[in-house]
KEMINU-300666 format. One record per atom (N, C-alpha, C): residue number from 1; residue in one letter; atom name; x, y, z. Coordinates in nm, 3 decimals. Layout:
BEGIN
n / res / atom / x / y / z
NUM / a / CA / X / Y / Z
...
! end
This chain:
BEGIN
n / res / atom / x / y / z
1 / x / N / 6.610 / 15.758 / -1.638
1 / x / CA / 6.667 / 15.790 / -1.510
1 / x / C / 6.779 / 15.891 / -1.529
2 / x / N / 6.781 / 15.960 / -1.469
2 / x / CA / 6.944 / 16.057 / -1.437
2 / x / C / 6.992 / 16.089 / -1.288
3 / x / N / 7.094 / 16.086 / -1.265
3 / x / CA / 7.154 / 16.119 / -1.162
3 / x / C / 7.295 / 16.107 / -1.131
4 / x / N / 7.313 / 16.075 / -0.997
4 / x / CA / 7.460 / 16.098 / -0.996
4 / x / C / 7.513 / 16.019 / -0.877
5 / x / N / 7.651 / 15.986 / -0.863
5 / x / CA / 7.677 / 15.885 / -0.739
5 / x / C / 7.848 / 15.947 / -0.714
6 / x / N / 7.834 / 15.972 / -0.532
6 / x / CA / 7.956 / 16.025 / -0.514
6 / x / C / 8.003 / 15.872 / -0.434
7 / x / N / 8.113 / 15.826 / -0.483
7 / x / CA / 8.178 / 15.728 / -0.405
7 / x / C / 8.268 / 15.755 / -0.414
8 / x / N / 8.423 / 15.677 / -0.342
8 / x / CA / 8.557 / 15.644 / -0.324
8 / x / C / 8.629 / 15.658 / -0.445
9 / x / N / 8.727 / 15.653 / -0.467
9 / x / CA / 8.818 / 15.636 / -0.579
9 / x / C / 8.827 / 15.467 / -0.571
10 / x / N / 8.743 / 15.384 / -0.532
10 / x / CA / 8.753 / 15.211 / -0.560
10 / x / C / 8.695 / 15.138 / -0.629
11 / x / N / 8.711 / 15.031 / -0.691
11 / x / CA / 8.607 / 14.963 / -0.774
11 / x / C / 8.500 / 14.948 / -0.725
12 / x / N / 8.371 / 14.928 / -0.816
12 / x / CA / 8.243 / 14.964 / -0.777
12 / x / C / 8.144 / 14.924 / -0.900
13 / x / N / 8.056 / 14.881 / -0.837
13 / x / CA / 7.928 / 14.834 / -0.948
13 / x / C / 7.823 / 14.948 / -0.966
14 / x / N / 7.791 / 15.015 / -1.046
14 / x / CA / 7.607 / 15.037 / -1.017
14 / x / C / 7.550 / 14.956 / -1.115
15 / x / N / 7.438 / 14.898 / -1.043
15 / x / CA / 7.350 / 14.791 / -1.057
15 / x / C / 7.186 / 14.846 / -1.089
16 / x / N / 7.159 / 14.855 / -1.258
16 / x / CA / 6.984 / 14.845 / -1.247
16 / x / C / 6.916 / 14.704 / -1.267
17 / x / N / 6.810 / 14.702 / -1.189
17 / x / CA / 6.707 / 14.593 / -1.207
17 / x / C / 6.585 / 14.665 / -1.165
18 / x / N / 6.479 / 14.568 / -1.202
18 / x / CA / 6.330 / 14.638 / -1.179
18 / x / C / 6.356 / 14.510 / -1.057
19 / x / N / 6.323 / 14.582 / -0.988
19 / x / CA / 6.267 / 14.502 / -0.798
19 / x / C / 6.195 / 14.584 / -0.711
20 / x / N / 6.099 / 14.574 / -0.647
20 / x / CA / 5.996 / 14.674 / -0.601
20 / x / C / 5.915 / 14.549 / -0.461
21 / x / N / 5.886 / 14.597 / -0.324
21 / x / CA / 5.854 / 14.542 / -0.234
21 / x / C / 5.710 / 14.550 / -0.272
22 / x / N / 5.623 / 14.427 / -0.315
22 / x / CA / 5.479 / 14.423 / -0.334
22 / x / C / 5.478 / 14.424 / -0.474
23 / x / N / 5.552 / 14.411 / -0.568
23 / x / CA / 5.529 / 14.430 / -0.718
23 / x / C / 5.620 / 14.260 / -0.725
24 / x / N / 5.510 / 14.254 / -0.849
24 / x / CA / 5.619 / 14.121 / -0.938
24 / x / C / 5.648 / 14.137 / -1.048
25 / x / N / 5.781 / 14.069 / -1.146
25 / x / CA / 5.778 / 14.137 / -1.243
25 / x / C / 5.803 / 13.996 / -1.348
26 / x / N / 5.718 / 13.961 / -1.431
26 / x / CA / 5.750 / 13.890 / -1.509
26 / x / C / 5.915 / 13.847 / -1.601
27 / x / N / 6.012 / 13.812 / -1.567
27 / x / CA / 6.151 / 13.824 / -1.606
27 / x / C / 6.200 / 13.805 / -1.720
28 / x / N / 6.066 / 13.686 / -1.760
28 / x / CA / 6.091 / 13.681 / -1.925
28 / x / C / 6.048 / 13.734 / -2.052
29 / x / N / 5.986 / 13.873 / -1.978
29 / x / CA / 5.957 / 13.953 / -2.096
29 / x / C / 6.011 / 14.095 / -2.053
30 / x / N / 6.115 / 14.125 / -1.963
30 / x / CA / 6.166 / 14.191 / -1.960
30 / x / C / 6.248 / 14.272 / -2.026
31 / x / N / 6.290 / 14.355 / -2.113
31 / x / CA / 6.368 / 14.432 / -2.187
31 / x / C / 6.452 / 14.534 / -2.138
32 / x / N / 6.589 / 14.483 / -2.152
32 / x / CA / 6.681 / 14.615 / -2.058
32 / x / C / 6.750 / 14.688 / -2.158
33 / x / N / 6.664 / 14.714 / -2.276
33 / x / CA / 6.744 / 14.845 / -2.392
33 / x / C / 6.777 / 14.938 / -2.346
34 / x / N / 6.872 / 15.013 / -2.340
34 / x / CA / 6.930 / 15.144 / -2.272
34 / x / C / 6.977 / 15.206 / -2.353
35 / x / N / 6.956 / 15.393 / -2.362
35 / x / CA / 7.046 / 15.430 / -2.419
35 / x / C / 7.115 / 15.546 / -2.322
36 / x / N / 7.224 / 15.536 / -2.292
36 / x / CA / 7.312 / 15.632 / -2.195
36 / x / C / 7.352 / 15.773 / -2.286
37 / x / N / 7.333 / 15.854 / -2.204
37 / x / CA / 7.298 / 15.994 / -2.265
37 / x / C / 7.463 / 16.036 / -2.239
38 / x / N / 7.483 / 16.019 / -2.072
38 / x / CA / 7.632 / 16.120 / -2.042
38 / x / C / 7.645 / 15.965 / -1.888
39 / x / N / 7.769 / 15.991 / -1.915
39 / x / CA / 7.872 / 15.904 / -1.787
39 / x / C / 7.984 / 15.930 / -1.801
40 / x / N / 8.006 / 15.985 / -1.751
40 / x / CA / 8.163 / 15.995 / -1.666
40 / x / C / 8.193 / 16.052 / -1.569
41 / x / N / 8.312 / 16.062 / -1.498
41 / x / CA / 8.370 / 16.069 / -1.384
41 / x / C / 8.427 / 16.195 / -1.330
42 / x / N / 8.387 / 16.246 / -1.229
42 / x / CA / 8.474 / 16.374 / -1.178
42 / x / C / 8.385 / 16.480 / -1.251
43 / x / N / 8.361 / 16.613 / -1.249
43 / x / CA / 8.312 / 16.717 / -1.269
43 / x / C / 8.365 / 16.741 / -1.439
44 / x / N / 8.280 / 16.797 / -1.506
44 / x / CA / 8.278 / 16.865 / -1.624
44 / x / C / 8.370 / 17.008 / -1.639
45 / x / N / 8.550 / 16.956 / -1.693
45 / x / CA / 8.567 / 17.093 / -1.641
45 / x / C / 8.509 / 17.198 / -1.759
46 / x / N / 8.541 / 17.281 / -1.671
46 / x / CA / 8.527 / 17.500 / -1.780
46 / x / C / 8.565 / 17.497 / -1.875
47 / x / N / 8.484 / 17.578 / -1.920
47 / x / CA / 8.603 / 17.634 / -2.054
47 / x / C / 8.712 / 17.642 / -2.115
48 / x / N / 8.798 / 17.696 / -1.977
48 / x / CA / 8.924 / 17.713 / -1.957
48 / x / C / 9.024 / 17.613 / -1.967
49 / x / N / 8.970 / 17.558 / -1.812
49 / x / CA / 9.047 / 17.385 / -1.819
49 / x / C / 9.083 / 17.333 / -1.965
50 / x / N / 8.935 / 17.351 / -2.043
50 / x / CA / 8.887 / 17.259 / -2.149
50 / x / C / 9.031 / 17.295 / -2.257
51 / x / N / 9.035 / 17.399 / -2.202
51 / x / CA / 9.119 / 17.518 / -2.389
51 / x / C / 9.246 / 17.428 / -2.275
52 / x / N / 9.269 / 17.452 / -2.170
52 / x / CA / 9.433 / 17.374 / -2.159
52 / x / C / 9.433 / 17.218 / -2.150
53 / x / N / 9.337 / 17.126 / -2.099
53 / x / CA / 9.360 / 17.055 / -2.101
53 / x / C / 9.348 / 16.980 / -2.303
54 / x / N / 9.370 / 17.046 / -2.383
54 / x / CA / 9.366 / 17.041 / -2.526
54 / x / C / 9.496 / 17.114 / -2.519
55 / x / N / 9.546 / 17.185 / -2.499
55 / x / CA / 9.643 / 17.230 / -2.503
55 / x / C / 9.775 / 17.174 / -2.438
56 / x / N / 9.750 / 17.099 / -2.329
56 / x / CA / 9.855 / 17.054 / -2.268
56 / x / C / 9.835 / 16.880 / -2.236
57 / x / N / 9.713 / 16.825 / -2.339
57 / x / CA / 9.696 / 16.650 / -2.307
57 / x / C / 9.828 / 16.581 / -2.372
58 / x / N / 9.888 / 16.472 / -2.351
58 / x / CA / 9.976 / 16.431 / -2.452
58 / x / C / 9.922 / 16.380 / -2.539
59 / x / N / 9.818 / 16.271 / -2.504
59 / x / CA / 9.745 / 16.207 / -2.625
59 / x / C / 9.673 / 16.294 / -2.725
60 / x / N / 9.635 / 16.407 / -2.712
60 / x / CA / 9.519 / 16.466 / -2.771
60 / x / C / 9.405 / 16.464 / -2.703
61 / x / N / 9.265 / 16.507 / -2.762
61 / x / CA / 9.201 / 16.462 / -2.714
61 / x / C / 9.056 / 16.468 / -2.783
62 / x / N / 9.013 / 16.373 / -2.796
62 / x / CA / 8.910 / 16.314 / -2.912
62 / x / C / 8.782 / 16.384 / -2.886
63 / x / N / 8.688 / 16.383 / -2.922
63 / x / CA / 8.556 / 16.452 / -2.908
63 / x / C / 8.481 / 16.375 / -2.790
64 / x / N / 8.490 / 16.243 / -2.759
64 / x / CA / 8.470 / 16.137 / -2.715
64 / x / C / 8.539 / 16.101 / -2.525
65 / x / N / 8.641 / 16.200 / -2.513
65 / x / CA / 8.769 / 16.187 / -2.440
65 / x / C / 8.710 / 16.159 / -2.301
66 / x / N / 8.570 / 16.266 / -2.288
66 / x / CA / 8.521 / 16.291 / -2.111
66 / x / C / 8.425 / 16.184 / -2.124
67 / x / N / 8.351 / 16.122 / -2.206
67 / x / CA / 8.238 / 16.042 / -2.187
67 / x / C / 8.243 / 15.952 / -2.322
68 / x / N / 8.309 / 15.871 / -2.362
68 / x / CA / 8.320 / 15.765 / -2.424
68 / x / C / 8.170 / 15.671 / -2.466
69 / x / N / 8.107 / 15.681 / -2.337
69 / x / CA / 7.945 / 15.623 / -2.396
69 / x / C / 7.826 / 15.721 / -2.420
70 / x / N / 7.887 / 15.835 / -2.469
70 / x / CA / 7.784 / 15.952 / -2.486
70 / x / C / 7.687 / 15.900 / -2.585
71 / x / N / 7.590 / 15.939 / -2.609
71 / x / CA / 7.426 / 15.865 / -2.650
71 / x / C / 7.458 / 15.732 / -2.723
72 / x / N / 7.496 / 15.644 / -2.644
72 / x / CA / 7.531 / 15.488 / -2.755
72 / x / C / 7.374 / 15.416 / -2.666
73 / x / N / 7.384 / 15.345 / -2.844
73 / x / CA / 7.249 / 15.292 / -2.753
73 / x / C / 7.232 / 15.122 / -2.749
74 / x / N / 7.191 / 15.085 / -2.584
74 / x / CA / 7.211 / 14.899 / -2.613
74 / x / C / 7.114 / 14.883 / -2.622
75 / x / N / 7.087 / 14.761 / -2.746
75 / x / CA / 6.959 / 14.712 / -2.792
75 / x / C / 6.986 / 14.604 / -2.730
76 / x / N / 6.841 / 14.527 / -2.702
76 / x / CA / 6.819 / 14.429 / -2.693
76 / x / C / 6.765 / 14.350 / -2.756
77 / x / N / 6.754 / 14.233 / -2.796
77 / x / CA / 6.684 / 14.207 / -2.894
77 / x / C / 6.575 / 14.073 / -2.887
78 / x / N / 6.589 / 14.073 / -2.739
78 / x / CA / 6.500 / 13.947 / -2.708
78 / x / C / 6.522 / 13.992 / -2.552
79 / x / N / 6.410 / 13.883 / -2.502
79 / x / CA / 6.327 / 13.904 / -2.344
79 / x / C / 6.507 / 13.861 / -2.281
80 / x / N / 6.527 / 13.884 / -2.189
80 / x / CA / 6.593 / 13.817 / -2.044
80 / x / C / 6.741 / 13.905 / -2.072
81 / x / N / 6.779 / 13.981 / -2.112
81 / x / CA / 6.915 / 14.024 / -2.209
81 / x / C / 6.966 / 14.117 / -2.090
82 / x / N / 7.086 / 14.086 / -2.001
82 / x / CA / 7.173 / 14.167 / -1.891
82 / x / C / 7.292 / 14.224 / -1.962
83 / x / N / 7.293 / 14.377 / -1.981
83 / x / CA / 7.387 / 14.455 / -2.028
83 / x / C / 7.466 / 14.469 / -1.925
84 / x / N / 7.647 / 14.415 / -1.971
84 / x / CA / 7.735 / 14.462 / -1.827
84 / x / C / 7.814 / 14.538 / -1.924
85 / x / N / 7.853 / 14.624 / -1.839
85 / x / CA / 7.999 / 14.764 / -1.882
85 / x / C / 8.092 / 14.755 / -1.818
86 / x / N / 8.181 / 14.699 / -1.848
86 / x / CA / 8.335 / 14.724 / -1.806
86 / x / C / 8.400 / 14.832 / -1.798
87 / x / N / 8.380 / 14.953 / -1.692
87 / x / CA / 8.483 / 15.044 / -1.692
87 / x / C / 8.596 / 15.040 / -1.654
88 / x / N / 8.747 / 15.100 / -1.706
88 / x / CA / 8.876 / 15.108 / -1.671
88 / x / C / 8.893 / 15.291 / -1.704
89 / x / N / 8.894 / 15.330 / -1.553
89 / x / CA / 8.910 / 15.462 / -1.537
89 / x / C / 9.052 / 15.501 / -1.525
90 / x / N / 9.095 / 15.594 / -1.580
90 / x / CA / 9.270 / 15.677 / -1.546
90 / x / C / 9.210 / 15.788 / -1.543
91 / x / N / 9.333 / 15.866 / -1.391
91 / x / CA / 9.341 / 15.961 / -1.348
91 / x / C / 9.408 / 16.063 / -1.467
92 / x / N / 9.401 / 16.167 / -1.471
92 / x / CA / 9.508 / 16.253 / -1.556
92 / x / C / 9.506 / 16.391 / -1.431
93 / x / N / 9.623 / 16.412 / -1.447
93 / x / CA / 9.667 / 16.557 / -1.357
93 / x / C / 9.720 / 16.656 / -1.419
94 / x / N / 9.643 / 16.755 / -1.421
94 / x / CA / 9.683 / 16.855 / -1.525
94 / x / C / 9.743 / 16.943 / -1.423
95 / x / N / 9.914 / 17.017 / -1.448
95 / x / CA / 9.967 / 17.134 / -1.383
95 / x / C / 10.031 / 17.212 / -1.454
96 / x / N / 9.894 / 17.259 / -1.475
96 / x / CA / 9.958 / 17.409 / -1.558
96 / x / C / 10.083 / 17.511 / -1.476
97 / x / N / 10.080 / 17.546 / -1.382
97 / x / CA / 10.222 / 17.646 / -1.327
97 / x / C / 10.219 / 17.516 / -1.194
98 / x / N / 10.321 / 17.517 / -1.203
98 / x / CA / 10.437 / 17.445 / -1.110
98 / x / C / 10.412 / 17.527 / -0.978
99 / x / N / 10.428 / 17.631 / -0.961
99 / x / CA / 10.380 / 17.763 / -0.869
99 / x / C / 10.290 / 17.738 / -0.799
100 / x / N / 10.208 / 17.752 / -0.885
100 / x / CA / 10.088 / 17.780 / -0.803
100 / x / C / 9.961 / 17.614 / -0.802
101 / x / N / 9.992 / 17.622 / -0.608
101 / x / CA / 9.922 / 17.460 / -0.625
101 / x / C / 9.760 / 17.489 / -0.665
102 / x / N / 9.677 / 17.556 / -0.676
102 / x / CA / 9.520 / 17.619 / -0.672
102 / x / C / 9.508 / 17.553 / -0.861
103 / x / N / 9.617 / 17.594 / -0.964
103 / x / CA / 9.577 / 17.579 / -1.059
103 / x / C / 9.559 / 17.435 / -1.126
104 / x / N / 9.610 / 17.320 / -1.027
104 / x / CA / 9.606 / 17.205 / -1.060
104 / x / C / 9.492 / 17.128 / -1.038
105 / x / N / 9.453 / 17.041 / -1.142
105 / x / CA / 9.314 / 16.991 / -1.115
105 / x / C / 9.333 / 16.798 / -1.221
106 / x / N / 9.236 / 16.701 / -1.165
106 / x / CA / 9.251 / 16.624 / -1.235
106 / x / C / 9.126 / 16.580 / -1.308
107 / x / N / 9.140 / 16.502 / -1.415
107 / x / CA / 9.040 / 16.502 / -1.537
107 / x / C / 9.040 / 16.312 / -1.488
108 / x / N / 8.931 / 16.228 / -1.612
108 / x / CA / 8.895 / 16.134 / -1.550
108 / x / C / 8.875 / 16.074 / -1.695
109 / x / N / 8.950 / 16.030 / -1.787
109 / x / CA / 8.885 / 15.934 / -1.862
109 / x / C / 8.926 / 15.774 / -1.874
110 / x / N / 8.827 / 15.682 / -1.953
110 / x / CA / 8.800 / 15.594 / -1.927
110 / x / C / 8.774 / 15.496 / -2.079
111 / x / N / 8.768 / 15.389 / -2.081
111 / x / CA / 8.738 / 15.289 / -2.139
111 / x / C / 8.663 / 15.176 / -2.119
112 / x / N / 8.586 / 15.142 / -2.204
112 / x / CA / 8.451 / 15.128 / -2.163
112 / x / C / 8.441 / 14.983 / -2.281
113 / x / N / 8.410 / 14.873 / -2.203
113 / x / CA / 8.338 / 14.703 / -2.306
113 / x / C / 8.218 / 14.702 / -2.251
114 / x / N / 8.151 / 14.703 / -2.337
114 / x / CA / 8.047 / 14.628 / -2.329
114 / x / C / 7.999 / 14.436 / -2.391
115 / x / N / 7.912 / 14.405 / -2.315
115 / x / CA / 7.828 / 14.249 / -2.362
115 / x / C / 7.728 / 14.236 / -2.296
116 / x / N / 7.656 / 14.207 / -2.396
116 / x / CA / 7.528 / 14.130 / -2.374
116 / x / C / 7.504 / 13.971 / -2.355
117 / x / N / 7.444 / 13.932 / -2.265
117 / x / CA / 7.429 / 13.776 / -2.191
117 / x / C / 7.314 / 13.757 / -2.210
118 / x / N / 7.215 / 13.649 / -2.226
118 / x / CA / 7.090 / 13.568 / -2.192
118 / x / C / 7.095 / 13.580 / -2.046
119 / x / N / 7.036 / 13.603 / -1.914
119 / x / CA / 7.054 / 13.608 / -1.791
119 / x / C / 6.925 / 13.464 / -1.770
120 / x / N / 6.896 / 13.421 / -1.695
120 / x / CA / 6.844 / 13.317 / -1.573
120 / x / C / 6.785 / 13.391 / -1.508
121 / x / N / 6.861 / 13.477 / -1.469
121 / x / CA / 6.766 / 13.554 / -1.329
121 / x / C / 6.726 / 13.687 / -1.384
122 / x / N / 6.723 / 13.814 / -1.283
122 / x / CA / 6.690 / 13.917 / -1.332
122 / x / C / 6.760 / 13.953 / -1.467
123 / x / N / 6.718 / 14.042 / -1.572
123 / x / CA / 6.773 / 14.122 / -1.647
123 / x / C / 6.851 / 14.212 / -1.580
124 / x / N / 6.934 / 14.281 / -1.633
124 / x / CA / 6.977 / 14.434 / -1.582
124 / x / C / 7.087 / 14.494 / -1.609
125 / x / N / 7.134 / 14.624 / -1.601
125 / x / CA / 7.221 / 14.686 / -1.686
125 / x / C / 7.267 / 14.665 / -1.575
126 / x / N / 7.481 / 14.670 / -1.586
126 / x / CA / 7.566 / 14.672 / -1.481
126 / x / C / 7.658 / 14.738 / -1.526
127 / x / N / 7.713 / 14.855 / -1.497
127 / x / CA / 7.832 / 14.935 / -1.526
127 / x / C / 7.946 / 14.882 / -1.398
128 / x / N / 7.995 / 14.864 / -1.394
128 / x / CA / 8.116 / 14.793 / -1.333
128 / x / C / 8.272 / 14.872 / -1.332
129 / x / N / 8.261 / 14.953 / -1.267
129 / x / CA / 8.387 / 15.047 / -1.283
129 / x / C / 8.529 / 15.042 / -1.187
130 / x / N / 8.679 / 15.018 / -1.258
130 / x / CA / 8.792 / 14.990 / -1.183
130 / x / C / 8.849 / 15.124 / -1.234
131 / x / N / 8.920 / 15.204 / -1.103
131 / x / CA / 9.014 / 15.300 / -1.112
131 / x / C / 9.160 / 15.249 / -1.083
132 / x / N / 9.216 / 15.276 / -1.212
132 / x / CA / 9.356 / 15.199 / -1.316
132 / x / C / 9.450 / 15.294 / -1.177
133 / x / N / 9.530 / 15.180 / -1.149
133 / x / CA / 9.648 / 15.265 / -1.026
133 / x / C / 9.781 / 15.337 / -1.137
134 / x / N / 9.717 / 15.332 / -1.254
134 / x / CA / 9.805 / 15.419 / -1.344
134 / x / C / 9.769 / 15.576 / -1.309
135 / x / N / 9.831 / 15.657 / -1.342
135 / x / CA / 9.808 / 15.817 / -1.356
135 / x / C / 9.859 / 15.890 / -1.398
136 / x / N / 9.847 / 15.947 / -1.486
136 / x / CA / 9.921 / 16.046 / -1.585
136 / x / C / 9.909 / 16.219 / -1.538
137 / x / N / 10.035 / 16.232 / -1.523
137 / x / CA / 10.115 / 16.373 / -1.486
137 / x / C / 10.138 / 16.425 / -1.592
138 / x / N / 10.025 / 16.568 / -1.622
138 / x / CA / 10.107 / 16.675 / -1.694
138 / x / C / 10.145 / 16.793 / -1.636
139 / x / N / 10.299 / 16.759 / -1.656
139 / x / CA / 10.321 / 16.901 / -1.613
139 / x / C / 10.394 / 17.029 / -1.672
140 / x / N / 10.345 / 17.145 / -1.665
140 / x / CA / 10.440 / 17.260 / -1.762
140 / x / C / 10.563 / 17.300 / -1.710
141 / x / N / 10.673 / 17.301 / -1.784
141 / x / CA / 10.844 / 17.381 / -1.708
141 / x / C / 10.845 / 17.441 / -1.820
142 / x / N / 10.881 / 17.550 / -1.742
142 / x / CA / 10.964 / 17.625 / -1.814
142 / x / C / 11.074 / 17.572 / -1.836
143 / x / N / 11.133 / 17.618 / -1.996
143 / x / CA / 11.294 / 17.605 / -2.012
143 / x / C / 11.348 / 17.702 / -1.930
144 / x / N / 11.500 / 17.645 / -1.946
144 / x / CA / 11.601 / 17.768 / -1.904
144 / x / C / 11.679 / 17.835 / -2.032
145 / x / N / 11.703 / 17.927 / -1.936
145 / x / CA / 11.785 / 18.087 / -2.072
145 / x / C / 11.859 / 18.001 / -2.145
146 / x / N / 11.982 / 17.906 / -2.085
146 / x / CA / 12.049 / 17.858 / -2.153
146 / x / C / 12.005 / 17.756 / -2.348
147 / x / N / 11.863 / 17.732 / -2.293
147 / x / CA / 11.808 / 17.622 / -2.380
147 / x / C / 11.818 / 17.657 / -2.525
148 / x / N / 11.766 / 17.763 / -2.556
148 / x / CA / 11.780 / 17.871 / -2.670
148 / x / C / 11.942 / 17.882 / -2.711
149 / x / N / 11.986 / 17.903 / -2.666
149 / x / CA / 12.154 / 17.911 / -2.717
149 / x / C / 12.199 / 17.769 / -2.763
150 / x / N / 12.152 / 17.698 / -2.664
150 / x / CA / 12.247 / 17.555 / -2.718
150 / x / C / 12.128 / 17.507 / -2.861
151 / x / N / 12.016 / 17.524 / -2.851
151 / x / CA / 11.920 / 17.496 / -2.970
151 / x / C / 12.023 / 17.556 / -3.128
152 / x / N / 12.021 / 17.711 / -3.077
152 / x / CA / 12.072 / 17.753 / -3.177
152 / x / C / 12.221 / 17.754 / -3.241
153 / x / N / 12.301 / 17.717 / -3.139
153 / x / CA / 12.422 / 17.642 / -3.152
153 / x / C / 12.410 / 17.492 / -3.268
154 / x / N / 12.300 / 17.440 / -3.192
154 / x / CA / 12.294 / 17.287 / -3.274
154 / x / C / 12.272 / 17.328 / -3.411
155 / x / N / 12.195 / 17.422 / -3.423
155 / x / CA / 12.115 / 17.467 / -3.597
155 / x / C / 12.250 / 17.472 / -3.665
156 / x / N / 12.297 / 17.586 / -3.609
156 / x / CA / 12.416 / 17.676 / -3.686
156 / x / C / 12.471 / 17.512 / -3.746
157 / x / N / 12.550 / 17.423 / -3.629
157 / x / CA / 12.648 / 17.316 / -3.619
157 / x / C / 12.595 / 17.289 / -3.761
158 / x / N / 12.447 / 17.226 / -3.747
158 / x / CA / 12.396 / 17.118 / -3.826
158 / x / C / 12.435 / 17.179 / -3.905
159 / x / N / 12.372 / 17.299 / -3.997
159 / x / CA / 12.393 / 17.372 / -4.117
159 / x / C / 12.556 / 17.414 / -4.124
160 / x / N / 12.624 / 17.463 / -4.126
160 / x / CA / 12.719 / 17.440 / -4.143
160 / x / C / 12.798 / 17.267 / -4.178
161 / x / N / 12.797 / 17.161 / -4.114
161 / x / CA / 12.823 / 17.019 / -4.153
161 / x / C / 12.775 / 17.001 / -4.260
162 / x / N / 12.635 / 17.044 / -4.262
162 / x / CA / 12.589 / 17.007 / -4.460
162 / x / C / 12.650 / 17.070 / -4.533
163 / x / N / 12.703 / 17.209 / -4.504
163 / x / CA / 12.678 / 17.258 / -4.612
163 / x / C / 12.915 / 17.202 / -4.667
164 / x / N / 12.942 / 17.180 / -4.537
164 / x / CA / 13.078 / 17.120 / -4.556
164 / x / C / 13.065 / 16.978 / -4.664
165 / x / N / 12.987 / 16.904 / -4.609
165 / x / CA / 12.961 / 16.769 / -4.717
165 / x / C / 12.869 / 16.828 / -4.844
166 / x / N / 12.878 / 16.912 / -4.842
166 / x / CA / 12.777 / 16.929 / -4.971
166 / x / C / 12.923 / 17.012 / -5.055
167 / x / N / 12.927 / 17.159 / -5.051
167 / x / CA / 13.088 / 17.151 / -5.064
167 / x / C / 13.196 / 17.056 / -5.094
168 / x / N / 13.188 / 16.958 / -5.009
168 / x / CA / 13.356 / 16.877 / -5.052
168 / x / C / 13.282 / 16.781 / -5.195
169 / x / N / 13.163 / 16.749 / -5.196
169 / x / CA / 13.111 / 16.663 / -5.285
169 / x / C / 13.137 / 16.724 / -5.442
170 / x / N / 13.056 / 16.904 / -5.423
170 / x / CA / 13.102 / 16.940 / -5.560
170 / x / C / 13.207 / 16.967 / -5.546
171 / x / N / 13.294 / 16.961 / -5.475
171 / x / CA / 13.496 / 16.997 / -5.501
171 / x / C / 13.522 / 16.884 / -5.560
172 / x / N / 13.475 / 16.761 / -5.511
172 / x / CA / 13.576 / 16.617 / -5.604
172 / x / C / 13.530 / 16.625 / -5.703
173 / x / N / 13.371 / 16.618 / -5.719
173 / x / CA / 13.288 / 16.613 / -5.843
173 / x / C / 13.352 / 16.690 / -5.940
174 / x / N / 13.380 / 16.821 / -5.929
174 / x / CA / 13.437 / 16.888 / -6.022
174 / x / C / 13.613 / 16.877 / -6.067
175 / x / N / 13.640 / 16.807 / -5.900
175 / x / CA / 13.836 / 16.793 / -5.937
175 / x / C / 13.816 / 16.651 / -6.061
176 / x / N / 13.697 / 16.560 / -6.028
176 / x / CA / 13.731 / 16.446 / -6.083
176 / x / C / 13.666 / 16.429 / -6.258
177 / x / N / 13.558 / 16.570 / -6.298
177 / x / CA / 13.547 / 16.608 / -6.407
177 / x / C / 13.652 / 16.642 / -6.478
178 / x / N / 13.712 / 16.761 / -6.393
178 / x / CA / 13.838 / 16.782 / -6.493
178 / x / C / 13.963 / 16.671 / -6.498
179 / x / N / 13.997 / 16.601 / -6.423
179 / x / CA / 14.058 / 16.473 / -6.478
179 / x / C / 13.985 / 16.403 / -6.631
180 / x / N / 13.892 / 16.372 / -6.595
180 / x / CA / 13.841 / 16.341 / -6.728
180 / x / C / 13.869 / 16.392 / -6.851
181 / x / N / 13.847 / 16.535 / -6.812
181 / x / CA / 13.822 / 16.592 / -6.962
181 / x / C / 13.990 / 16.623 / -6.971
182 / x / N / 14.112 / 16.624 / -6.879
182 / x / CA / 14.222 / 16.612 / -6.950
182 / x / C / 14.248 / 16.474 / -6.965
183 / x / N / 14.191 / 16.354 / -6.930
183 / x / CA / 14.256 / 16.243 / -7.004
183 / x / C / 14.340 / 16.169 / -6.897
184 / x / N / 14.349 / 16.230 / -6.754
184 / x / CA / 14.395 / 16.191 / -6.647
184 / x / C / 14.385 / 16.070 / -6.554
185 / x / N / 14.215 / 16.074 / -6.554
185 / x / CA / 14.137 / 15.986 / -6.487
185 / x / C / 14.260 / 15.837 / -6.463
186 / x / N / 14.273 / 15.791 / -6.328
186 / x / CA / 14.331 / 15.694 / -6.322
186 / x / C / 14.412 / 15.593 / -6.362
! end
């Protein structure tokens, strides 16, 4: 099968079973092995998107990131076997310029359990999907002019402080050698 389902942003089942008006189907020799090719949520972005949303994800983003059950395959391994999928979907909002509202777009990934049950009744695969009221905002700012100065202020600071404790260390080190070698020492 392939296709596609536009619904709500709400939790939601899709549900396969073999059921047919005038057909019967024997239940206990049923086999619901599946292997899911592509699933996920929201449009496949471009190229583009692709190069920023890698460029600007916080997490990273894994090979795996848009479709988590890309060709996995559920075996079954005996008659009556109901595959359910637990999806937990998050929003991500990618805003590349602050500016301009056209360039903002959101991405859709997800996490995904699976189990296998003995069923009673029909067999059947169930993907079961909840959209997480979490959502992750990326967004790009610019720094300001100032940011660069105080950065490079801090460098200078830092380097300079070492190089003061590094300094006073060989000053004693060496005041407290030559005590030694005149015979001074304490």
């Amino acid at each position: 099968m392939a296709g596609f389902a536009l619904v709500k942003k709400v939790p939601g089942t899709l549900h396969f079973t073999a059921r047919a008006e005038g057909h019967s189907f024997d239940h206990a020799w049923m086999n619901m092995t599946h292997l899911v090719h592509q699933f996920y949520f929201g449009s496949k972005p471009s190229p583009r998107k692709l190069w920023e949303l890698k460029k600007l994800h916080p997490g990273g983003l894994t090979t795996d990131w848009l479709d988590k059950m890309h060709d996995q395959l559920f075996f079954s391994d005996s008659a009556q076997h109901t595959h359910e999928h637990y999806i937990q979907v998050v929003t991500t909002t990618i805003e590349p310029n602050h500016r301009v509202k056209g360039t903002w777009y959101d991405s859709y990934e997800y996490t995904v359990h699976s189990h296998t049950y003995i069923s009673d009744n029909t067999p059947s695969a169930k993907f079961t999907y909840d959209m997480s009221p979490i959502q992750v905002v990326v967004k790009v700012k610019p720094r300001q002019w100032y940011h660069f100065l105080t950065t490079t202020c801090a460098i200078i600071g830092g380097v300079f402080t070492v190089a003061g404790i590094i300094d006073s260390l060989l000053y004693n080190t060496l005041k407290f050698t030559r005590k030694i070698d005149l015979g001074k020492q304490g």
